[in-house]
N, C-alpha and C positions, 0 to 999 in steps of 0.2 A: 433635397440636395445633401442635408447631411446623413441620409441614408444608400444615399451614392456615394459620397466620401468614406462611410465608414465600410463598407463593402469592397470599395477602391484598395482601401488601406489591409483588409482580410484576404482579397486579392494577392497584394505585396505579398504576402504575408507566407501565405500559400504555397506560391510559387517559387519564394526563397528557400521552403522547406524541401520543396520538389528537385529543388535544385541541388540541395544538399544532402540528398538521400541517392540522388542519380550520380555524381560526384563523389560518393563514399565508397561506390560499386565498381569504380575503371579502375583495368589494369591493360597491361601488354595481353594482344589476343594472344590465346590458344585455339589454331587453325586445324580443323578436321583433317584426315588424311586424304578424303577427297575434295577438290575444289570443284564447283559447278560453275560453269557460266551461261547463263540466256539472254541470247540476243536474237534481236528482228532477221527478216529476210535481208535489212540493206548494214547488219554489222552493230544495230547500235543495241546499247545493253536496255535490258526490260527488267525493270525495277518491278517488285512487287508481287511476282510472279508466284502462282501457289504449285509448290511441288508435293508430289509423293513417291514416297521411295517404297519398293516394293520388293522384298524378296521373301524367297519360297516358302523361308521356315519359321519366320519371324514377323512381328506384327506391322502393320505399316507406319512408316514415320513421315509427317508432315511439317515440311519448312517453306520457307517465305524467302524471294532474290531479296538483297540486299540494293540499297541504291544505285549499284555498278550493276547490278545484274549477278550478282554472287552470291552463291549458297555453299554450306559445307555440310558434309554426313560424315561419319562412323559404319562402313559395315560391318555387321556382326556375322557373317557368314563368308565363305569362299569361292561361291555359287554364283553363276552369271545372275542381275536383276532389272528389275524393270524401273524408272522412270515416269510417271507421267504429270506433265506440265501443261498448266493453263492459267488463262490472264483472258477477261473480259475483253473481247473485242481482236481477240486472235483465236484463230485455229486450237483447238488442243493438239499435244504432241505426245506421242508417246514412244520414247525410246531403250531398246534393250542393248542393254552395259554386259557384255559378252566375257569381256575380261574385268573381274573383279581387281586385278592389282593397279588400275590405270588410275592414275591420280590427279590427273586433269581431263574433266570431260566438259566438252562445247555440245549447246543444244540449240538449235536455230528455232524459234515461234515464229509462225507468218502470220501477219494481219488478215482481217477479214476483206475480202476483197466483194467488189458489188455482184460479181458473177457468182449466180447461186445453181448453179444446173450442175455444178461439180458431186458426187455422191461419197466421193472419199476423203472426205476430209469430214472434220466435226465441228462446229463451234464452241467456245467456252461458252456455258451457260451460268445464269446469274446465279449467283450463292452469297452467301452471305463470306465478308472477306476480314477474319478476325484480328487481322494485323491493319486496319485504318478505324483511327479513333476520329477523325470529321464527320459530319454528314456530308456523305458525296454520293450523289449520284452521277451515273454516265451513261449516255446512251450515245451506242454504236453506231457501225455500217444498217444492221438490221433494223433499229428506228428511223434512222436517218432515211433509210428506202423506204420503210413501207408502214408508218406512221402516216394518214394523212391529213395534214397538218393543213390550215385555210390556206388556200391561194398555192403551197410545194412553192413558193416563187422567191421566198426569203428565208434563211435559216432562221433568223429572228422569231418569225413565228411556229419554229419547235419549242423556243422556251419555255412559252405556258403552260408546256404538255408535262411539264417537273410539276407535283406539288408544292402551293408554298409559292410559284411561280405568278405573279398578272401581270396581263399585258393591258396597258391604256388606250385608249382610241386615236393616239399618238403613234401607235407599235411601241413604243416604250417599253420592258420590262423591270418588274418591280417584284426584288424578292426578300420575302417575312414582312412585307411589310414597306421595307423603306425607298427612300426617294431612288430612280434611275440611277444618279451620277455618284451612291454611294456605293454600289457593284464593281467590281473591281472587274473588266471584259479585258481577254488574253486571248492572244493569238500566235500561237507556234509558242507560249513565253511573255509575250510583249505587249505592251499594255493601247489596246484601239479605240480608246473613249477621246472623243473633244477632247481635246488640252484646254478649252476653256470653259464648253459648257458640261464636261465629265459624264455626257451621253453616250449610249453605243453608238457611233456614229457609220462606223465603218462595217462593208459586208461582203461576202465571200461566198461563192457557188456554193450550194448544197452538197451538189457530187465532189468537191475538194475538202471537203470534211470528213475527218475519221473518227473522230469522237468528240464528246461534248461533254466537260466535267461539270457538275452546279456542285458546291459547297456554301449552306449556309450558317452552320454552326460550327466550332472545334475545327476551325481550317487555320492549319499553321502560321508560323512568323514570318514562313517565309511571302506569303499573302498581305503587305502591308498597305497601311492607307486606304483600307478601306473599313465602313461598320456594317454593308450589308450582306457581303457574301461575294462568290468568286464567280462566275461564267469563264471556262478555258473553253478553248476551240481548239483542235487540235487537225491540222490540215497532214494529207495523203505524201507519199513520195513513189516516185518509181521503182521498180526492182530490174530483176535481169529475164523479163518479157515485155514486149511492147504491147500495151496496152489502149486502144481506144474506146470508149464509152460517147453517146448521147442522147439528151432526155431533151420532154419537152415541146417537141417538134409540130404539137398541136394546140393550137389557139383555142381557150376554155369560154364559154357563154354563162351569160348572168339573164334571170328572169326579172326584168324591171321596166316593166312597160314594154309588154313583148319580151320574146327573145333579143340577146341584144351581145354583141361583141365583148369580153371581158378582157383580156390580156394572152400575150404570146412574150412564151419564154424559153427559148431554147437556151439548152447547156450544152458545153462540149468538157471531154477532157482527153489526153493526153500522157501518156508517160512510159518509160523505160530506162535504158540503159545507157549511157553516153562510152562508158569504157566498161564491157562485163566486169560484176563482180565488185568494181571500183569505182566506180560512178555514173550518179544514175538523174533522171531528169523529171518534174511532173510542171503541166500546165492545165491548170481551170477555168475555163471561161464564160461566163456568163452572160446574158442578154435580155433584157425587161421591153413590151411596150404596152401601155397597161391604156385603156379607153376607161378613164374615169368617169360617171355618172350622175347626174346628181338631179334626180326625175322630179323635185320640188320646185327648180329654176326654171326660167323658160327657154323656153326651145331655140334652137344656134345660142343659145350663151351656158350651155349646161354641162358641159363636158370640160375633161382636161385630158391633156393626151400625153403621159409621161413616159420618157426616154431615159433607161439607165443600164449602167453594165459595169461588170469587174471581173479581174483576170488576176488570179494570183500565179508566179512561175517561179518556183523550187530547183534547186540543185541541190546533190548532196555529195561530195569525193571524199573516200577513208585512205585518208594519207598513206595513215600506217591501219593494223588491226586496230591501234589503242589510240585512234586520232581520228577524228571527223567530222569535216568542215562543211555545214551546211549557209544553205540564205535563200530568200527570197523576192518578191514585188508584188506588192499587193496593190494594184492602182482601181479605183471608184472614179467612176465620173455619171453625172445627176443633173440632166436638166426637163426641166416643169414651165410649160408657158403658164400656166394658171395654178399656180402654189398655194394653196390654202384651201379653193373651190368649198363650197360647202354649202348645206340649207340654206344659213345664215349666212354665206360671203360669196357671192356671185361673183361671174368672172370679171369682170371689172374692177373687183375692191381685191383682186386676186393680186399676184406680183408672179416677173420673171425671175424663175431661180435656175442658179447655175452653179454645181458644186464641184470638186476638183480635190482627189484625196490617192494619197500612196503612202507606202508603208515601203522599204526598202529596208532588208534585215540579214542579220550575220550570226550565224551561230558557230562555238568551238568546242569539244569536247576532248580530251583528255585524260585517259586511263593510266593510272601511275602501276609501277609493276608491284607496290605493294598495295594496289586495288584501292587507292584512292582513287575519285573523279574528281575532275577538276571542269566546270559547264561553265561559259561566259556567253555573253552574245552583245549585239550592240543593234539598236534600230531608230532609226527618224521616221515618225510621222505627221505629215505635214495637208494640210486642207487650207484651200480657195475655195471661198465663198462668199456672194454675193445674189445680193434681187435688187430689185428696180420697179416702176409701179408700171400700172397701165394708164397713159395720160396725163394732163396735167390740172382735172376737176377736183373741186375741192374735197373731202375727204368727210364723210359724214355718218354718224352710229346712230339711228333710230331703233325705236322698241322691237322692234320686227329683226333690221339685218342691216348691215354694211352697205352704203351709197359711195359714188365716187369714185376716183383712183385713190387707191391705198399713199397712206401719209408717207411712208419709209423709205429712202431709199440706203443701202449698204452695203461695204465691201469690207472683206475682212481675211486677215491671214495669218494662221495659226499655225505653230509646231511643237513637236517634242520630239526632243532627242536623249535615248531612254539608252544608261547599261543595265548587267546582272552579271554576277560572279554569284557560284556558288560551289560551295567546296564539301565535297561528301568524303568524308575519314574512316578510311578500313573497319570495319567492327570491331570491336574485343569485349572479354569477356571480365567481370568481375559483379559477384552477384546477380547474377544475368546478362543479354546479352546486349550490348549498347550500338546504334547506329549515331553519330553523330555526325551535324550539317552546319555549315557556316556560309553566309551571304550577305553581298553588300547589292545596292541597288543604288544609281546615280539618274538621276532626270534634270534636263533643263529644259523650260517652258517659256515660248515667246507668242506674242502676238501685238498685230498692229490690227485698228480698227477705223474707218473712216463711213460716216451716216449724215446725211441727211434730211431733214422732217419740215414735215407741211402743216400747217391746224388742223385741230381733230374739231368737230363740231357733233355735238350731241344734242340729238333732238326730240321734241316731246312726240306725242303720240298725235297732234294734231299738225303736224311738219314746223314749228316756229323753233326758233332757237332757245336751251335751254342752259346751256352752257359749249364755252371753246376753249381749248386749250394750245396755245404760242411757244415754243420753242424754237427761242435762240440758237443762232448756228455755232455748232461747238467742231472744235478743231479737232483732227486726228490724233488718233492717241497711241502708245506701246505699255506693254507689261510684261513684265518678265518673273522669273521664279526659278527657283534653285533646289530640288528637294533630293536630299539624301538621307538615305537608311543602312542599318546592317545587324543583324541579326547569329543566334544560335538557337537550336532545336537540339533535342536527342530523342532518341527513340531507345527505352527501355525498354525490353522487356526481362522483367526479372524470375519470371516461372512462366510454365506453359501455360498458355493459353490469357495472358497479364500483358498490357503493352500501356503502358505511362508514357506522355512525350508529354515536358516541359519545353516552355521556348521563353524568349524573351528577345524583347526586337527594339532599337532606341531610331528613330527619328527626328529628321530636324529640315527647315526647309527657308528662305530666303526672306517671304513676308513675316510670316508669325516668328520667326526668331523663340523658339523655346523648346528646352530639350523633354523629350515625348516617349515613356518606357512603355512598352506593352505587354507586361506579362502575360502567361498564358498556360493555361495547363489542362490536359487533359488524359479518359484514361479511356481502356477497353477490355473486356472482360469475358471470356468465355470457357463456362466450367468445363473441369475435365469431364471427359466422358460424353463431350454433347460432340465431339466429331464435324464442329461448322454447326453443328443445329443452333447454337444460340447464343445470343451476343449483346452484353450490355452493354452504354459505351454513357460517360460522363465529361460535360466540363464546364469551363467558367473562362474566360477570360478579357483583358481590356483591348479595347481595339477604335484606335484614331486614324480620322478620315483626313483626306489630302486637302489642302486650301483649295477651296469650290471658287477660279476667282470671277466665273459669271456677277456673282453677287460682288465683288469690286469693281466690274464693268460700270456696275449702277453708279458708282460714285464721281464717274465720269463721263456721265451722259448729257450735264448741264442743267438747265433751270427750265421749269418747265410753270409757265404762267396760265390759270384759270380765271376765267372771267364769268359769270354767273349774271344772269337775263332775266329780267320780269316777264309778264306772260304773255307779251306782245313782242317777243322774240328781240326786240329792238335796244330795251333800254337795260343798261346795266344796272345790278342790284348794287353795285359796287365797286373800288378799286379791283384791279387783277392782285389775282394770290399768287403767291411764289409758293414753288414747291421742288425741294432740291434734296439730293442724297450723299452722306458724304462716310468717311471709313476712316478711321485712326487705325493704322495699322499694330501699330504698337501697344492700344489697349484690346488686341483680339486674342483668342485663347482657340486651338483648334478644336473640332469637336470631337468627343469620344463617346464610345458605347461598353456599356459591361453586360455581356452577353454569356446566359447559363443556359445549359440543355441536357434533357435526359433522353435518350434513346432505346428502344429495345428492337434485336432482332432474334425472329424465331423461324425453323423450318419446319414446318408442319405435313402430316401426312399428304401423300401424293405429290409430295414436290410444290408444294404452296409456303412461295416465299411471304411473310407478313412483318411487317415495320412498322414502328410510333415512336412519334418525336415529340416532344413537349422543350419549345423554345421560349425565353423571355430576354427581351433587350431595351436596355433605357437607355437614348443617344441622347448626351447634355452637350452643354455649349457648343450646339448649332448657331450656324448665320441665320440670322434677320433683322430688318432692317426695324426701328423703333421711332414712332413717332415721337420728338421731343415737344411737340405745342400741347400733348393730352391728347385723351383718344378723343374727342370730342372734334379736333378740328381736322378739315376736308384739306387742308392745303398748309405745310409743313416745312419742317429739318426734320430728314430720317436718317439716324444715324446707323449704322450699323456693327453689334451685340452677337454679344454668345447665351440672347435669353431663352431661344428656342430650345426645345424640349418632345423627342419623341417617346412612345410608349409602345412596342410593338410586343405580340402574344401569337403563338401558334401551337396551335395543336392536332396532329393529323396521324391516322392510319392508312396503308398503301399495301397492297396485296398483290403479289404478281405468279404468275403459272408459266413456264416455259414449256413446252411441248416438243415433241421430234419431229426434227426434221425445222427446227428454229421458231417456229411458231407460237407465240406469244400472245396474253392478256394481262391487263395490267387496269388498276380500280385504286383510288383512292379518296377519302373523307377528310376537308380540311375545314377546321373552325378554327379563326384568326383574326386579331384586333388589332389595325393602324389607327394610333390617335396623336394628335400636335396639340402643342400650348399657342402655336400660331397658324391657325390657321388658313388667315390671309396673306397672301404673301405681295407686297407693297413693289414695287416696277415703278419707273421713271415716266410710263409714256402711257400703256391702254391699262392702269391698274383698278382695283376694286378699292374706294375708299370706306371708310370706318375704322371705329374702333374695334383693338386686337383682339382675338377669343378664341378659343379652344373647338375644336370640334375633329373628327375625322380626315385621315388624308383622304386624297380624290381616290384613291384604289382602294380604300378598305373596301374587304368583304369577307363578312362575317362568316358565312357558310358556302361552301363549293364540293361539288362532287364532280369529279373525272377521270373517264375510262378511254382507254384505246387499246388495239388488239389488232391482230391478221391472224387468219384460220384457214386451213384451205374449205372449198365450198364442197360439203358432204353430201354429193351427188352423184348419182350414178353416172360416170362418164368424164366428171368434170375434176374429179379431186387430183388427178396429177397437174394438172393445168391452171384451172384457176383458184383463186384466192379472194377470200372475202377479208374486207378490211373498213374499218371504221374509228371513230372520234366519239364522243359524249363528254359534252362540259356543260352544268349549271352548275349558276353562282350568283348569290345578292347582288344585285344593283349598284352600281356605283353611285357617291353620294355627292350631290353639288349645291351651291350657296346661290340662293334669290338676292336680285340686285333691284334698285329702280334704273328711273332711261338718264340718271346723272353716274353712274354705276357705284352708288352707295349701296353697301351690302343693306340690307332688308332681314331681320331674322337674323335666327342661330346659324352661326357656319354648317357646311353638310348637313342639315336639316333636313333636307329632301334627299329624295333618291332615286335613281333609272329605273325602268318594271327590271325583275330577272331573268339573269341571260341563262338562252338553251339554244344549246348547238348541239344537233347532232345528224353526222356524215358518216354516211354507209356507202360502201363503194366496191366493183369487183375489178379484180386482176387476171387479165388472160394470158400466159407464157407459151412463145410459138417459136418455131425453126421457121427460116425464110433465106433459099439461097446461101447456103451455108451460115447465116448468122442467129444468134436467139434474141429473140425480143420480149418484153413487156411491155402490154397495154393494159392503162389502166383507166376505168374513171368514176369520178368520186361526183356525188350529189353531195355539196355542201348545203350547211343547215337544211337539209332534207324537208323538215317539220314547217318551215318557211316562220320560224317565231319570231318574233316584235322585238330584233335584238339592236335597241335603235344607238344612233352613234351620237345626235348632237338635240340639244333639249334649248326651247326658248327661257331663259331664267329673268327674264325682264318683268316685274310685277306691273309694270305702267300697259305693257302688251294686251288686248285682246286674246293671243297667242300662247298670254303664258303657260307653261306647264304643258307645252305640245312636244311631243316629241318628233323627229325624224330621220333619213335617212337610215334604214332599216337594213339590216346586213342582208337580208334578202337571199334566194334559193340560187345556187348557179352552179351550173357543172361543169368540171374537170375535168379535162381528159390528158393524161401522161404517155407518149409513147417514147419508150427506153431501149437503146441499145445496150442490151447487157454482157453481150459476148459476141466472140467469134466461135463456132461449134466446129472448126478444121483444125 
């Protein structure tokens, strides 16, 4: 700890200097004689944009849009020149400036659209972008299609395909390391995680997706509350063609005892022009019916048959050129008659779940005529949710699996209602060239919750009772929360190819009552003369997580009584134990991370982009809940502390090749270390008792290697048409803790570990004309290799059983057929 404070305070320290070195440099701009502006097909400005100015007799000069989408140049010549512009995930453009005296020129960028049969046009292709000092990666329209990702049926599962990236056998994503509800997940802006339990919760067509940022290092202030990194989602809009798209339209089979039904997903979308030119309309909609399996159960009770779908629908009207008012509707709806199903929980011990989520949202944008932006938006997201058991048998945990109808019943109903303002200031110049940005953020967070519970009974491995546990009926409950932030950034640069951006971000929020500074600073570096080829990039900074309040749920779940059985199932060893959890709000402190990273990027010959990150982050005063009787007893007061403590380490190189005509490969090597001071984490109802210890979170993994690519298939006959496209991910085992059939941890926490996962999906792509329209077919053999990449492990040492693992991801193939265009 005091190596974390004195770090905190170098920090400070730091960052006040940054601050006043960036500060010593502002003046009133001095604005070039030409202005640029770039904006999208539907008007709004593209920020970030890499320009180069070209003329006849003179060298080329390289500049970068400013936040509105502005650039300025100096020509040194009188000579008509050329232009050309590109931004990852749009067309390049390249425009010739006829008349050298024009002193406002407009350049329209169009996004990447999924219709690939077009020949005139180009894509931007990936380069290295010397003006962002995060680590961000983004992938496009072009991963988003033709990446294939397990199942294509949730965008979710592109996450893992980032290094640095895992996903849990949850679908959960966990990235550097840290817990799910530490990611900060964005949509259009707006923040789509549980408002209670800070999950991804919410999810959205493939095909309404236009890009997908990850930042897990040197990601600005304007990114607040969160320690582990950013997930944006960035969804499609219409332009001024109509446009119809659909995938999907084929039901995929899994090899698991025979061939056997997998899931059908069709997607639609929609979109165009509502007033040419002036407003325009997009709709995505999506649809799941998935035949869940689970070939260890017996027969009629082994399946679940799960129903889901979501529709996001977009508008966008430009009032004026310098005004435009967008919004949307993101609605989810989720229902599972057998919700958990598994080796270990047969349908029976299963529950009905019924889930209910929308996201309703506004956005404003605002061009001032001295090239300030002014962005605000405002959104609520709100989730119904509830399960209910099957039956009304008593509820029972033996060594083996789950008997009964499940103990739980619960309804629950959650929202947030989220702003942002953000105010981007003209550039000017003083010792270089400053971009400056200010932002406030407002949330409020509700929820009511109302549960139910029946006795749990846990049983020895010869069926007698060994222990029950009684809970009291506890009354409905509400919580509420108030979190406000606001922030400044600047983007220096003070010589070519130098970009310094300091921030500093204060929060403050309703429980935790205490004010929260985040400094931050970071730099990027690319010498003269390397032209993009290479790019250092540094930083450091603190960064505090949002009150997690699932963990204050626990403190209002009631009392929960254990009673402990001699070996005739019958007679009690004792009085019943109380066992309760409680939260002083006023002694919690939020948690925070100080997070440092070095980066290098290089272009190496042939167009071989290479990358290496080296990140370290220690997150202190984390929630958890702390035994007050001593680690020694089974049945307690847990109060809940900011004693937790994580350790997170990554170290990875990533190498990627673009090819003509879009065609891509992409490899990377990650070695990485998740570790807690708590590794159990203590629950009111099915929890692991013992005393507290150290070991591994459940995603650490050590070592991972992961590839994906599309090529076309170099055959005679086939290379205008089809396409060859595949996956390749190993990675260590996940690690998990042996319990006995009372479920006292046994052993070291993550002591044990999963065999190693390997997946790897080869798959081809056919592109045909049909009746005026072009299609794609495609289909993918997932885990190809059929390896042992199992999902759920017996950890009961009392078992026969123990250390079995099952449910095995198993061979099964895909097949995608895509409407990609109209060819009239």
């Amino acid at each position: 700890m005091q190596r974390f404070k004195r770090a905190d305070e170098f920090l400070s320290w730091l960052f006040l200097l940054g601050c006043i070195v960036s500060a010593a440099g502002q003046t009133s701009a001095v604005n070039g004689p030409v202005r640029l502006a770039v904006v999208d097909e539907d008007g709004v400005a593209v920020s970030d944009a890499q320009v180069v100015l070209q003329e006849s007799t003179h060298a080329e000069v390289r500049l970068s849009t400013d936040y509105a989408g502005h650039a300025s140049y100096v020509l040194l010549g009188t000579e008509p020149y050329r232009l050309r512009i590109d931004k990852l995930g749009f067309y390049e453009t390249v425009s010739d400036q006829s008349d050298p005296l024009l002193r406002d020129v407009r350049v329209v960028l169009n996004h990447e659209q999924m219709v690939v049969q077009q020949i005139s046009v180009t894509a931007s292709v990936l380069g290295i972008d010397t003006e962002q000092t995060s680590d961000t990666r983004t992938m496009t329209v072009p991963e988003i299609v033709n990446v294939p990702y397990p199942t294509s049926r949730d965008i979710r599962n592109l996450l893992p395909f980032y290094p640095g990236v895992v996903q849990d056998v949850t679908g959960q994503v966990h990235v550097v390391g840290s817990e799910t509800w530490a990611t900060l997940d964005t949509l259009d802006g707006f923040d789509i995680r549980s408002p209670v339990s800070g999950i991804l919760a919410m999810r959205v067509s493939p095909d309404a997706v236009r890009s997908i940022d990850e930042e897990t290092t040197r990601y600005p202030v304007e990114f607040g509350r969160s320690t582990g990194g950013v997930v944006a989602f960035y969804t499609g809009m219409g332009d001024n063609k109509l446009r119809f798209n659909a995938t999907d339209f084929l039901p995929s089979l899994e090899q698991r005892n025979g061939i056997r039904f997998d899931k059908f997903v069709p997607r639609l979308t929609l979109s165009g022009p509502l007033v040419r030119s002036r407003a325009w309309f997009f709709d995505g909609l999506e649809t799941e019916y998935d035949d869940i399996y689970i070939q260890e159960l017996p027969s009629g009770a082994d399946t679940n048959h799960l129903l889901r779908g979501s529709n996001l629908m977009k508008f966008q009207v430009n009032a004026a050129s310098t005004n435009i008012l967008s919004g949307g509707l993101l609605f989810n709806d989720y229902h599972s008659p057998y919700d958990g199903i598994s080796s270990l929980v047969p349908q029976e011990s299963t529950t009905k779940r019924n889930t209910i989520a929308w996201l309703p949202y506004l956005r404003d944008q605002q061009i001032f005529h001295n090239g300030a932006l002014l962005d605000a938006g405002l959104g609520v997201v709100r989730f119904r949710d509830g399960y209910e058991p099957h039956g009304e048998s008593s509820f029972q945990i033996t060594p083996e699996l789950f008997e009964g109808s499940y103990f739980e019943n619960l309804t629950s109903r959650s929202q947030r209602v989220e702003g942002n303002a953000a105010l981007y200031l003209p550039p000017w110049h003083w010792a270089g060239l400053h971009n400056l940005k200010a932002g406030i953020d407002l949330d409020h967070i509700g929820f009511d919750e109302a549960v139910t519970r029946a006795p749990v009974n846990y049983l020895r491995e010869d069926g007698t009772l060994l222990r029950q546990s009684v809970f009291p009926t506890t009354a409905p409950f509400t919580r509420h929360n108030v979190e406000a932030g606001i922030y400044v950034q600047d983007r220096w640069a003070p010589r070519a190819g130098l970009i310094i951006e300091p921030g500093l971000r204060f929060d403050w929020d309703e429980i935790i009552r205490r004010r929260l500074f985040s400094p931050r600073l970071a730099a990027s570096y690319s010498p003269s003369g390397a032209e993009g080829r290479t790019k250092l990039s540094v930083g450091i900074g603190r960064y505090f997580e949002h009150t997690q309040l699932e963990y204050l749920t626990r403190a209002l779940a009631g009392i929960r009584y254990d009673t402990y059985f001699a070996a005739d199932g019958i007679t009690p060893t004792g009085s019943p134990m109380e066992t309760s959890f409680f939260a002083n709000d006023g002694s919690l402190h939020e948690a925070r991370a100080l997070n440092w990273s070095v980066g290098v990027e290089q272009r190496l010959p042939g167009s071989v982009y290479v990358k290496a990150n080296v990140i370290r982050k220690l997150v202190s005063d984390e929630f958890t809940y702390l035994n007050q009787s001593g680690p020694t007893a089974l049945s307690a007061n847990y109060a809940l502390t900011n004693s937790r403590q994580d350790h997170d380490k990554l170290a990875e190189v990533e190498g990627r090749r673009t090819f003509a005509g879009g065609y891509s490969l992409f490899a990377a090597y990650t070695r990485s270390y998740a570790r807690t001071n708590a590794a159990i984490d203590y629950v009111p109802t099915l929890s692991m008792l013992g005393a507290q210890q150290s070991g591994p979170l459940g995603w650490d993994t050590p070592n991972r290697v992961l590839s994906w690519g599309w090529l076309p298939l170099l055959a005679p006959g086939f290379k205008k048409s089809w396409d060859f496209v595949y996956t390749f991910d190993w990675r260590t085992g996940f690690p998990y803790t042996s319990i006995d059939d009372s479920y006292k941890v046994v052993g070291a926490a993550g002591s044990n570990r999963f065999p190693n996962y390997l997946s790897f999906s080869p798959g081809l792509e056919w592109r045909f004309h049909f009746r005026g329209s072009y299609f794609g077919l495609r289909g993918v053999i997932e885990n190809a290799t059929d390896s042992g990449d199992y999902a759920v492990v017996n950890n009961v040492v009392n078992s026969p059983k123990y250390g079995t693992f099952s449910e095995p991801l198993g061979r099964a193939f895909t097949a995608r057929l895509r409407l990609i265009g109209s060819t009239k």
